[in-house]
PyMOL Python script that loads the backbone (N, CA, C, O; Angstrom):
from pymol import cmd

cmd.read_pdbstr("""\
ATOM      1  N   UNK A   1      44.467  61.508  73.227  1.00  0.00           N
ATOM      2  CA  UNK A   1      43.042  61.765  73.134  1.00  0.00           C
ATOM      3  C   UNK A   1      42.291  60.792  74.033  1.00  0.00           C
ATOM      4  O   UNK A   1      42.777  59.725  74.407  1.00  0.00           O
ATOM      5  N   UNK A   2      41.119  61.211  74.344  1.00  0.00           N
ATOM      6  CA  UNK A   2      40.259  60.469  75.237  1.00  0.00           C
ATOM      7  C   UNK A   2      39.277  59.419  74.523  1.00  0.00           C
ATOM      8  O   UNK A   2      38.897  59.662  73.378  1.00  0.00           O
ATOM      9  N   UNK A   3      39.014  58.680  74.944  1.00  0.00           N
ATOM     10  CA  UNK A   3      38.281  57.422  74.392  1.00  0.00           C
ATOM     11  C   UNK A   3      37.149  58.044  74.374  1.00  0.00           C
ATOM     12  O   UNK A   3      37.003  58.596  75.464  1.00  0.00           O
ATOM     13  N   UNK A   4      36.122  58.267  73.565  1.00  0.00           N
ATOM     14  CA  UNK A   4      34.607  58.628  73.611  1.00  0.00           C
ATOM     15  C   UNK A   4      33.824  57.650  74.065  1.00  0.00           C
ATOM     16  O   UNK A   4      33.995  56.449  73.853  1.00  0.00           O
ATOM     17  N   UNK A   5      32.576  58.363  74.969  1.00  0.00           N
ATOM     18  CA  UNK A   5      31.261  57.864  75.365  1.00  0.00           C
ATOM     19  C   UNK A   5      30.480  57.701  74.546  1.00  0.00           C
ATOM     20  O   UNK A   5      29.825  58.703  74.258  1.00  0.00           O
ATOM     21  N   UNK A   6      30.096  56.116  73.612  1.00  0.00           N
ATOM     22  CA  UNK A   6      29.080  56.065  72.767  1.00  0.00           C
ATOM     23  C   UNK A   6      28.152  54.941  72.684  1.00  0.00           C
ATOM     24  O   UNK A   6      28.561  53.835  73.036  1.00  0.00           O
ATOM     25  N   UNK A   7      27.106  55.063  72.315  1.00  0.00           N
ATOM     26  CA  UNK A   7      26.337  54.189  72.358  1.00  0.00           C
ATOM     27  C   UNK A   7      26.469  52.622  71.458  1.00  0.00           C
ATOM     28  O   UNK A   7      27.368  52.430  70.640  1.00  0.00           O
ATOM     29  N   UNK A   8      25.740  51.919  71.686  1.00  0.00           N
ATOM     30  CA  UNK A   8      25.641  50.897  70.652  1.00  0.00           C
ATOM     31  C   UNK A   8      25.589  51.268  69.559  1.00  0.00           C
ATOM     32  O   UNK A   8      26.529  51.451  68.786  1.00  0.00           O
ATOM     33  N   UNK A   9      24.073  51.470  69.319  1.00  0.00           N
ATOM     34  CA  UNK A   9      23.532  51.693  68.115  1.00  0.00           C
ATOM     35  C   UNK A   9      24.379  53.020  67.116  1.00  0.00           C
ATOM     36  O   UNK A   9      24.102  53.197  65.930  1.00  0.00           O
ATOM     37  N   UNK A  10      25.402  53.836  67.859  1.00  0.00           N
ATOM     38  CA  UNK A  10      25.795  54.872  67.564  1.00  0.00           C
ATOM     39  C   UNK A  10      26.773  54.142  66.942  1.00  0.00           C
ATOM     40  O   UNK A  10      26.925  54.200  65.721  1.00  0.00           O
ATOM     41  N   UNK A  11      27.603  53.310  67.813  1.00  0.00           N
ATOM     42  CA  UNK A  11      28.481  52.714  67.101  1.00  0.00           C
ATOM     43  C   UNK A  11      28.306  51.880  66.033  1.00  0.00           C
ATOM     44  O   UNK A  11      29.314  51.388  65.527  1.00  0.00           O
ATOM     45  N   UNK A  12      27.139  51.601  65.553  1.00  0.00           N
ATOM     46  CA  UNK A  12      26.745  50.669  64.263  1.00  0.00           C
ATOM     47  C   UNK A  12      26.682  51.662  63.215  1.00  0.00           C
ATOM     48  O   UNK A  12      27.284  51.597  62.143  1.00  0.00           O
ATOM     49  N   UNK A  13      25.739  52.791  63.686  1.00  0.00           N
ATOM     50  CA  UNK A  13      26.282  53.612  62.566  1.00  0.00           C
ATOM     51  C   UNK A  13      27.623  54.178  61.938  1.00  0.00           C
ATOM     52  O   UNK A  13      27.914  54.355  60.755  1.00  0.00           O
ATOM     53  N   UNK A  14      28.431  54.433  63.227  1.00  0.00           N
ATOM     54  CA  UNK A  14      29.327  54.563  62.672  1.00  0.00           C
ATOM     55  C   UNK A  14      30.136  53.508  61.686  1.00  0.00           C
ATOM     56  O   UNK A  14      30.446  53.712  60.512  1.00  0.00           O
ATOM     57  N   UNK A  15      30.362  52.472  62.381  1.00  0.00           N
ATOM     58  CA  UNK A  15      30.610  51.343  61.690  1.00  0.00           C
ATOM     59  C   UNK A  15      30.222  51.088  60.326  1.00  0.00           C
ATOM     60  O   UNK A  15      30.924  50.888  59.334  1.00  0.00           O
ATOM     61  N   UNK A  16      29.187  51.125  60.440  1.00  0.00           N
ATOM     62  CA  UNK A  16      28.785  51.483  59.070  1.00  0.00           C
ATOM     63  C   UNK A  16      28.816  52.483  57.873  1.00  0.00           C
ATOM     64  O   UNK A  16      28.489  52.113  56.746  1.00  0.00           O
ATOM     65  N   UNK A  17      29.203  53.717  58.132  1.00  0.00           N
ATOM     66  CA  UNK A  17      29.621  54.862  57.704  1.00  0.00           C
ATOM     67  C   UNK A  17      31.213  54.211  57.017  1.00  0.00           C
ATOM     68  O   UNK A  17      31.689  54.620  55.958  1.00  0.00           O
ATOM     69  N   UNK A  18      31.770  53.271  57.781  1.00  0.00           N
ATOM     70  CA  UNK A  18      33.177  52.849  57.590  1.00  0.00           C
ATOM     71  C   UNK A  18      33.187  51.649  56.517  1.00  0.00           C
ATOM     72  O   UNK A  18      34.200  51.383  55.871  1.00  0.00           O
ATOM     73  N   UNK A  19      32.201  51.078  56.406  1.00  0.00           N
ATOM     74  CA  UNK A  19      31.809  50.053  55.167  1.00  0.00           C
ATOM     75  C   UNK A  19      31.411  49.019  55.725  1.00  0.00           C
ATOM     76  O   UNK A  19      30.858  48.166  55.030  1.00  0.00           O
ATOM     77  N   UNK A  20      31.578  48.817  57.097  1.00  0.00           N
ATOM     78  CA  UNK A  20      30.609  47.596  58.060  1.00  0.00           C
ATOM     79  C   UNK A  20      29.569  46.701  57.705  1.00  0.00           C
ATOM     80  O   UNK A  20      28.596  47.201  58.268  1.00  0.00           O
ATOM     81  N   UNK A  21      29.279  45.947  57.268  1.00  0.00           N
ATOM     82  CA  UNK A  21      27.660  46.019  57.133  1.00  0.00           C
ATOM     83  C   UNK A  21      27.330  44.483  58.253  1.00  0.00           C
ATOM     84  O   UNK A  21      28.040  43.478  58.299  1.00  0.00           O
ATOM     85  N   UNK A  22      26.142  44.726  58.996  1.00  0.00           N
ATOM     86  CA  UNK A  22      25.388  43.907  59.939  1.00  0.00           C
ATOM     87  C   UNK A  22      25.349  42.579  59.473  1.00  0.00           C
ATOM     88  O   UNK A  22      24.176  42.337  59.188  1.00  0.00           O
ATOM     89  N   UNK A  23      26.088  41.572  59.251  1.00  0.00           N
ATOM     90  CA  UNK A  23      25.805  39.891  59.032  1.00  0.00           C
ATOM     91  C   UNK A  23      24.709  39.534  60.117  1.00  0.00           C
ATOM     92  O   UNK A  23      23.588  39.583  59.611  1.00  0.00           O
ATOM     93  N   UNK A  24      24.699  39.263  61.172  1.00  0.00           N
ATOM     94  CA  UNK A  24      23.313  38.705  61.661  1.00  0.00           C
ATOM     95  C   UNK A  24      23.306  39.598  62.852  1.00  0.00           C
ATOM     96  O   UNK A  24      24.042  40.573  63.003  1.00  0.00           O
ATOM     97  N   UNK A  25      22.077  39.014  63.978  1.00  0.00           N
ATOM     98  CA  UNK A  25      21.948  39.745  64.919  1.00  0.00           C
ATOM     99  C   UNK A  25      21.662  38.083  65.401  1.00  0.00           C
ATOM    100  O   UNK A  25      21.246  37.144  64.722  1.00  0.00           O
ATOM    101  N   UNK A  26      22.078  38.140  66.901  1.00  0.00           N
ATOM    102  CA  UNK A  26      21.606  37.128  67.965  1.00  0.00           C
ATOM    103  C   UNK A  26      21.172  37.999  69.378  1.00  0.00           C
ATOM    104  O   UNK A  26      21.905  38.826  69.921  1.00  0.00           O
ATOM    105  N   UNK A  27      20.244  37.736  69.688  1.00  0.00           N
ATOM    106  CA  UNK A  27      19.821  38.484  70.788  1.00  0.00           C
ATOM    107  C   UNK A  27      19.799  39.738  70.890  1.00  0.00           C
ATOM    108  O   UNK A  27      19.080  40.521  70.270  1.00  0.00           O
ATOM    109  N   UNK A  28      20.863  40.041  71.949  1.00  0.00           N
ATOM    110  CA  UNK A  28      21.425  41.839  71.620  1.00  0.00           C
ATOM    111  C   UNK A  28      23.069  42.327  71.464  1.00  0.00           C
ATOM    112  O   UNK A  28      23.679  43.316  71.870  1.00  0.00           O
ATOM    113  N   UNK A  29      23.381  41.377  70.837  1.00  0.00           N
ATOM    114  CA  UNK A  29      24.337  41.151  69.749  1.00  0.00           C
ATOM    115  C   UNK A  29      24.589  41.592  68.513  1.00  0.00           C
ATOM    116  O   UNK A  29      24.057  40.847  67.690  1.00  0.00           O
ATOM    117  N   UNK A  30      25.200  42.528  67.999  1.00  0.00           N
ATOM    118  CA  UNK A  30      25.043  42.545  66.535  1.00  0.00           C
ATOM    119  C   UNK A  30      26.188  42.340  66.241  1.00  0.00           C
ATOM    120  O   UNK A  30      27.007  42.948  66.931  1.00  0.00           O
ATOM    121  N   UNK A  31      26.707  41.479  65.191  1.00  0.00           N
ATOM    122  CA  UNK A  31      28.052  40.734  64.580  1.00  0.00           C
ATOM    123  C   UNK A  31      28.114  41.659  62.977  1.00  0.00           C
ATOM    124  O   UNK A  31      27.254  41.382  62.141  1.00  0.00           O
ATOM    125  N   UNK A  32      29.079  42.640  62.682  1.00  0.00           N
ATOM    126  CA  UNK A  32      29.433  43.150  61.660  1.00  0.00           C
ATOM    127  C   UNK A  32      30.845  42.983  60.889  1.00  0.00           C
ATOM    128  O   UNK A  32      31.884  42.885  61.541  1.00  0.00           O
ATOM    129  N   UNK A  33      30.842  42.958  59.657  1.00  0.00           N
ATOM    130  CA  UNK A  33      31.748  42.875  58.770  1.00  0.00           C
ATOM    131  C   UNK A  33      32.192  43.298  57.601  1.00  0.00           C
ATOM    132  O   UNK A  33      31.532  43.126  56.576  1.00  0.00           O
ATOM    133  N   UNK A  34      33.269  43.853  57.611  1.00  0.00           N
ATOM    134  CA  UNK A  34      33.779  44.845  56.149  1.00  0.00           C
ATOM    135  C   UNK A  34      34.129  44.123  55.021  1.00  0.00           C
ATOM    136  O   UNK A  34      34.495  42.955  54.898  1.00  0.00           O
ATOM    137  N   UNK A  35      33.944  45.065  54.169  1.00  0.00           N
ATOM    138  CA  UNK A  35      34.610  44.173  52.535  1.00  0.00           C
ATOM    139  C   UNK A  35      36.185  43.281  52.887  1.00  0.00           C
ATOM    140  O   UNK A  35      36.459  42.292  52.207  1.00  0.00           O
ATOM    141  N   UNK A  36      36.937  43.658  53.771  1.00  0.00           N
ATOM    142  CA  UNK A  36      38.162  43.510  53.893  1.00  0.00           C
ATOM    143  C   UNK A  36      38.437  42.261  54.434  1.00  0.00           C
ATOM    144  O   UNK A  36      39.490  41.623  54.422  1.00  0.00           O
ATOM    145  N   UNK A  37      37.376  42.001  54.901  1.00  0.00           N
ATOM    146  CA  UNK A  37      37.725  40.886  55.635  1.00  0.00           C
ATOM    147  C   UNK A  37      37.611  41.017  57.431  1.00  0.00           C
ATOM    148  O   UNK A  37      37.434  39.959  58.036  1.00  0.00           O
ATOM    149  N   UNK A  38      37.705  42.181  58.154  1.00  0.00           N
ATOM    150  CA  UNK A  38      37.465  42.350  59.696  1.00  0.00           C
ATOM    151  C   UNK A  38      35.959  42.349  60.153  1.00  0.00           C
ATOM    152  O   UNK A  38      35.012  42.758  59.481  1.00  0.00           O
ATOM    153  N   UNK A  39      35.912  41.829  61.383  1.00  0.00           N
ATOM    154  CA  UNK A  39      34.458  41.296  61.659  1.00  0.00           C
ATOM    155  C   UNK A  39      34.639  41.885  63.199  1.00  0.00           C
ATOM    156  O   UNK A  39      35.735  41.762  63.746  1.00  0.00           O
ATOM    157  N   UNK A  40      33.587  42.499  63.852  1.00  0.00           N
ATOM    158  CA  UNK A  40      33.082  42.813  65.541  1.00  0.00           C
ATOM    159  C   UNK A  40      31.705  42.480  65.687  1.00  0.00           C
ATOM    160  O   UNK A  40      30.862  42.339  64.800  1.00  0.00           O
ATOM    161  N   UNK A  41      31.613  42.396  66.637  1.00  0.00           N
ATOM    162  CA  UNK A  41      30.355  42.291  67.414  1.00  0.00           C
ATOM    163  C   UNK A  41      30.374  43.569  68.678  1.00  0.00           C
ATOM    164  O   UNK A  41      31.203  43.930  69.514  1.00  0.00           O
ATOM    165  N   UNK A  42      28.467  44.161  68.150  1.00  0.00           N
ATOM    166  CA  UNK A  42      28.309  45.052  69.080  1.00  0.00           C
ATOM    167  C   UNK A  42      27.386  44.643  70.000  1.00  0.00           C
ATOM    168  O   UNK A  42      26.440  43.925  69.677  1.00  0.00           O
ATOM    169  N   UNK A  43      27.591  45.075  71.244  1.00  0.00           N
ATOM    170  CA  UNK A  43      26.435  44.874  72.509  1.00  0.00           C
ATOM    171  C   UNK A  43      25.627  45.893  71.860  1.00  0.00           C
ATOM    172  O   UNK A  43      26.040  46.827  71.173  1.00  0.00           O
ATOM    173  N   UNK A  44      23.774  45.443  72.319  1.00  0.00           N
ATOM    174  CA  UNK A  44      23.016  46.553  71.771  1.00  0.00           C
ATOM    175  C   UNK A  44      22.092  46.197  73.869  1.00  0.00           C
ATOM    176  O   UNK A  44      21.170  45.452  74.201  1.00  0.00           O
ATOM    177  N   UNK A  45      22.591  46.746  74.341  1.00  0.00           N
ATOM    178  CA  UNK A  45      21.863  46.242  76.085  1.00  0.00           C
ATOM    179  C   UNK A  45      21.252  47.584  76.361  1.00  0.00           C
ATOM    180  O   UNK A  45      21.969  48.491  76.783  1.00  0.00           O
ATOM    181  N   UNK A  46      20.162  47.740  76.180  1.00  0.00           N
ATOM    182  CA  UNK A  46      19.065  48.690  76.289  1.00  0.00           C
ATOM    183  C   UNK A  46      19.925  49.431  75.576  1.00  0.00           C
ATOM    184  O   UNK A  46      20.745  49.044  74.743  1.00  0.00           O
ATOM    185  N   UNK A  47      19.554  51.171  76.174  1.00  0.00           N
ATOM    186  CA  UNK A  47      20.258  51.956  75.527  1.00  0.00           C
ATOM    187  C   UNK A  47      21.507  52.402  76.180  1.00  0.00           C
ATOM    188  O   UNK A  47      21.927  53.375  75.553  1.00  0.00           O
ATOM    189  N   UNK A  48      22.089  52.180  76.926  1.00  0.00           N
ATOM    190  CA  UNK A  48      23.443  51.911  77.537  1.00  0.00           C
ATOM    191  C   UNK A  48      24.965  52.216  76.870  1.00  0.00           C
ATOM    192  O   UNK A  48      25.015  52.044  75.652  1.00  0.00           O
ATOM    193  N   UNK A  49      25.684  52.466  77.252  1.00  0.00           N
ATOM    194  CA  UNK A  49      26.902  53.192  76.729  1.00  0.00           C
ATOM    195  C   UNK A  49      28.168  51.654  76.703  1.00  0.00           C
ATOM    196  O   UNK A  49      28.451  51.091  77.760  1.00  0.00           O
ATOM    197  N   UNK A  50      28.540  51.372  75.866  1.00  0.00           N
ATOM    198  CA  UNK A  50      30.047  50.550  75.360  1.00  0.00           C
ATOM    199  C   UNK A  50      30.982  50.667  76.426  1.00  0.00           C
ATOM    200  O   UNK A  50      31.523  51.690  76.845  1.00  0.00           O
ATOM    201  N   UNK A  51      31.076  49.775  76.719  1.00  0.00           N
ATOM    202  CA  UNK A  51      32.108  49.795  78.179  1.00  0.00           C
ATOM    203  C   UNK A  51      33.540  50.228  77.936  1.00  0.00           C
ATOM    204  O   UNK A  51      34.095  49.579  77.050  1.00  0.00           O
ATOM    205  N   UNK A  52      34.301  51.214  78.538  1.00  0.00           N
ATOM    206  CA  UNK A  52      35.314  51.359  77.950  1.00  0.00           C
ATOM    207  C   UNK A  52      36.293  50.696  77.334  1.00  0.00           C
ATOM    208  O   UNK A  52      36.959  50.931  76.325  1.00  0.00           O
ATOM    209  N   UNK A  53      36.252  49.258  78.619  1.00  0.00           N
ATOM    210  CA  UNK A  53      37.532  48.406  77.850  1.00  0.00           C
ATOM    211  C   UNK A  53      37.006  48.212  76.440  1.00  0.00           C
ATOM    212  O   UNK A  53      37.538  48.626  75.410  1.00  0.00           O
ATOM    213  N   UNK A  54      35.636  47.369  76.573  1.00  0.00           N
ATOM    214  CA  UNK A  54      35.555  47.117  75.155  1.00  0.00           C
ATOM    215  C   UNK A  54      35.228  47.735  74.209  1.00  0.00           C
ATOM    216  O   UNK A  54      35.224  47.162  73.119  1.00  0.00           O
ATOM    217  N   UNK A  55      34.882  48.973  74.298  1.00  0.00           N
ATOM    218  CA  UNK A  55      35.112  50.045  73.211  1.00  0.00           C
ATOM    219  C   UNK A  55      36.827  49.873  72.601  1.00  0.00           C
ATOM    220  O   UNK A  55      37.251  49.765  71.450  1.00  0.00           O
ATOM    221  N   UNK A  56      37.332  49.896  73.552  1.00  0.00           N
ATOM    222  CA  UNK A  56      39.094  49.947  73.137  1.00  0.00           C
ATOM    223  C   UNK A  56      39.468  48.775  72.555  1.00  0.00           C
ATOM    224  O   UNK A  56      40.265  48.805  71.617  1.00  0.00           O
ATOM    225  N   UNK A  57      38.926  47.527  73.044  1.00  0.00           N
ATOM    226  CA  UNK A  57      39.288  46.401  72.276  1.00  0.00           C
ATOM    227  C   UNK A  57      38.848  46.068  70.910  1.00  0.00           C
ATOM    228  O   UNK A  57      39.497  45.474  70.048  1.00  0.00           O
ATOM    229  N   UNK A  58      37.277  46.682  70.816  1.00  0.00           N
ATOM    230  CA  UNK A  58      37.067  46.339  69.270  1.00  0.00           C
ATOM    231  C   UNK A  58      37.611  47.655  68.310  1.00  0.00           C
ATOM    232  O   UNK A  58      37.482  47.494  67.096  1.00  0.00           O
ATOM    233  N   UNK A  59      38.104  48.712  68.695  1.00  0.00           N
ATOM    234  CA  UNK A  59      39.071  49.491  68.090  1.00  0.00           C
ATOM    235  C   UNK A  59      40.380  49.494  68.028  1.00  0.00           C
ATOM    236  O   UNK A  59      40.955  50.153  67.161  1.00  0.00           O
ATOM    237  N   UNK A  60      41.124  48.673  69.044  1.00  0.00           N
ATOM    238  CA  UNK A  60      42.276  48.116  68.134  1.00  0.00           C
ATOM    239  C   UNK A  60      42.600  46.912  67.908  1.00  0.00           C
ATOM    240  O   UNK A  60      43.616  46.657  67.262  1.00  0.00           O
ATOM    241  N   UNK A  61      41.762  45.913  68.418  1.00  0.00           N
ATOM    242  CA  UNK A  61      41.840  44.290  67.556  1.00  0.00           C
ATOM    243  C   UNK A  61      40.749  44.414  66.679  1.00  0.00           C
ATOM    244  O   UNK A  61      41.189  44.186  65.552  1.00  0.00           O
ATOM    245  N   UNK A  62      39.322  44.708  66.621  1.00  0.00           N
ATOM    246  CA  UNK A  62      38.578  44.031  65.252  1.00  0.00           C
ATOM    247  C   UNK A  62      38.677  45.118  64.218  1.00  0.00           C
ATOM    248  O   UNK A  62      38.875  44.822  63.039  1.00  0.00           O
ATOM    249  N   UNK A  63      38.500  46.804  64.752  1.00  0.00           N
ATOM    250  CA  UNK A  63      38.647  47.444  63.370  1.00  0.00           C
ATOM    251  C   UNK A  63      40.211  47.793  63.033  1.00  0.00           C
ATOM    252  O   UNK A  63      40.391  48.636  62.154  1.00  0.00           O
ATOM    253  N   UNK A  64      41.316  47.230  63.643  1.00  0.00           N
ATOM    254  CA  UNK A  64      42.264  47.824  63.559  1.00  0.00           C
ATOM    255  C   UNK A  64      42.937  48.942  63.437  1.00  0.00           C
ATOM    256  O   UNK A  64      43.896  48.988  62.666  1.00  0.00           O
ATOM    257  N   UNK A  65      42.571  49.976  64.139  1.00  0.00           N
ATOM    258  CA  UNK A  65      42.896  51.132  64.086  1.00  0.00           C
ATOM    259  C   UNK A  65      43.409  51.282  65.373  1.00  0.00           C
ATOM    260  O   UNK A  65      43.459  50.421  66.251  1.00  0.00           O
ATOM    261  N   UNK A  66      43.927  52.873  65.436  1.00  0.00           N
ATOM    262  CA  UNK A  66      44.783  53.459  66.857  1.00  0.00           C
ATOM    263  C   UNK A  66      43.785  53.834  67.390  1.00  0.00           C
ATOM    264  O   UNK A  66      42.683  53.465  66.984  1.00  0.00           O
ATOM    265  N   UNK A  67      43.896  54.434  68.146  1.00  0.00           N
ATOM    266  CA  UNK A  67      42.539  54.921  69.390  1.00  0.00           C
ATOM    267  C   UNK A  67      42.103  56.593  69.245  1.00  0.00           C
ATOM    268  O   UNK A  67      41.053  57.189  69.484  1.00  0.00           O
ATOM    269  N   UNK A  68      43.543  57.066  68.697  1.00  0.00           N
ATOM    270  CA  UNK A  68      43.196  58.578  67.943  1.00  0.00           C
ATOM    271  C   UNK A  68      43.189  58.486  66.522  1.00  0.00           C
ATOM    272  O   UNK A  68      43.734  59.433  65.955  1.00  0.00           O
ATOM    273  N   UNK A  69      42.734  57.628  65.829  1.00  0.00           N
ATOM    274  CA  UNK A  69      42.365  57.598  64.670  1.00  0.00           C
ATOM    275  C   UNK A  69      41.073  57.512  64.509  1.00  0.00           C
ATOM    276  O   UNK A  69      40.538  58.275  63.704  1.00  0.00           O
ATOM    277  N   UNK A  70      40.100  56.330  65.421  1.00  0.00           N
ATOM    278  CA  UNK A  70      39.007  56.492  65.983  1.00  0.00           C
ATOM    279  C   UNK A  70      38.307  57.552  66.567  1.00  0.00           C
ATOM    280  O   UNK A  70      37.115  57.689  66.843  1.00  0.00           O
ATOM    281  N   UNK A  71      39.266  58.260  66.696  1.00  0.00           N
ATOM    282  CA  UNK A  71      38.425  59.674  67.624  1.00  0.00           C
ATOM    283  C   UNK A  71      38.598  60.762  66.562  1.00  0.00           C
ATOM    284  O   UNK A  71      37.619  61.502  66.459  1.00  0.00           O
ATOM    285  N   UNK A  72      39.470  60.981  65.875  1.00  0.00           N
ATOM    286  CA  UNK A  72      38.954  62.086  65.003  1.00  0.00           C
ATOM    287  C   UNK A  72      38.045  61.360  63.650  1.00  0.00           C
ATOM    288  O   UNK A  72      37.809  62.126  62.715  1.00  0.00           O
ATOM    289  N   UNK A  73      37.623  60.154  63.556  1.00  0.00           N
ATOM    290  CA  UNK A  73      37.294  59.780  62.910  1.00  0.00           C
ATOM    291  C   UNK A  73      35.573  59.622  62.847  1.00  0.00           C
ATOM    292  O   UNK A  73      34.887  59.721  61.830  1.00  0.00           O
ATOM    293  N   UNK A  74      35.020  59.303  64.462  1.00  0.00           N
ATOM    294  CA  UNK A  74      33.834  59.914  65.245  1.00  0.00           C
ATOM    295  C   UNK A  74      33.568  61.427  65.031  1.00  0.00           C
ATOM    296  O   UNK A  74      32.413  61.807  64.839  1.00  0.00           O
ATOM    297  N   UNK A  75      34.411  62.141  65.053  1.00  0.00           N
ATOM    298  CA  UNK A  75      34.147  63.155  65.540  1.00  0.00           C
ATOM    299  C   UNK A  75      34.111  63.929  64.404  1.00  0.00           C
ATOM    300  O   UNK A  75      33.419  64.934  64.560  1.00  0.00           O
ATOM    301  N   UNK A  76      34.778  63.782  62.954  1.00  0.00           N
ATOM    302  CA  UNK A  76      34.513  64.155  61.754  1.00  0.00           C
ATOM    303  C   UNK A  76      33.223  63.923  61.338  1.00  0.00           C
ATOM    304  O   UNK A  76      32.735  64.690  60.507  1.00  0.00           O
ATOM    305  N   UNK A  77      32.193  62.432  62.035  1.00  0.00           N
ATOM    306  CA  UNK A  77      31.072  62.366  61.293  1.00  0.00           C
ATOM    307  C   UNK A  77      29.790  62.845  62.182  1.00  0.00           C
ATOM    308  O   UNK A  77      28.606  62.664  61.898  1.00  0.00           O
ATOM    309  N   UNK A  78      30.222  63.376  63.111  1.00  0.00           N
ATOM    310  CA  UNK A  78      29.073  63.963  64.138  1.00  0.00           C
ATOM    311  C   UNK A  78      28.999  65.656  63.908  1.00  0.00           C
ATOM    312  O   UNK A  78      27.988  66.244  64.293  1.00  0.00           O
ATOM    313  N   UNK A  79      30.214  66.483  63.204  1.00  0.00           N
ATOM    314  CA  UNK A  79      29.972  67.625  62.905  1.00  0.00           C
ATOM    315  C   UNK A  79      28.715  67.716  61.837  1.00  0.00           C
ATOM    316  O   UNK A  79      28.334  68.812  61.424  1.00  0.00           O
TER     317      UNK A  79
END
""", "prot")
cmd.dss("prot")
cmd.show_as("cartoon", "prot")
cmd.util.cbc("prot")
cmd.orient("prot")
C-alpha cells in the first residue's frame, strides 16, 4: 500500500480518534500521547502536507504500527 498524503492537523485528528491526546503545543509543534505510554510530535507548518519520510517514521517508531495498518486504518475513518 501507498503511504497517504495528509495533513497535520488531519493527522491530530486522527491520532486522536486512536486515543492520542495533545500534552502541549510549542510553536508549531504539537507533542501527543496515548494511555499506553507512546508519545509523537506533529509539525502543524501552515497548512502543508507531512513529509513522507516523516509521516513513515512517526508510524512505525512513535505509533508503532506497520504502514498498511495505518492505511486501512485512515481510510476506515474518512469513509
Amino acid at each position: 500500500m501507498t503511504l497517504p498524503v495528509i495533513k497535520g492537523r488531519d493527522l491530530i485528528t486522527l491520532l486522536q480518534s486512536m486515543g492520542f491526546e495533545i500534552v502541549r503545543t510549542r510553536g508549531s509543534h504539537v507533542r501527543m500521547r496515548s494511555a499506553d505510554g507512546r508519545v509523537t510530535t506533529v509539525p502543524l507548518h501552515g497548512n502543508g502536507d507531512i513529509p513522507k519520510g516523516l509521516l513513515r517514521k512517526i508510524i512505525r517508531e512513535d505509533l508503532e504500527m506497520s504502514i498498511d495498518e495505518f492505511v486501512k486504518y485512515s481510510s476506515r475513518l474518512k469513509k
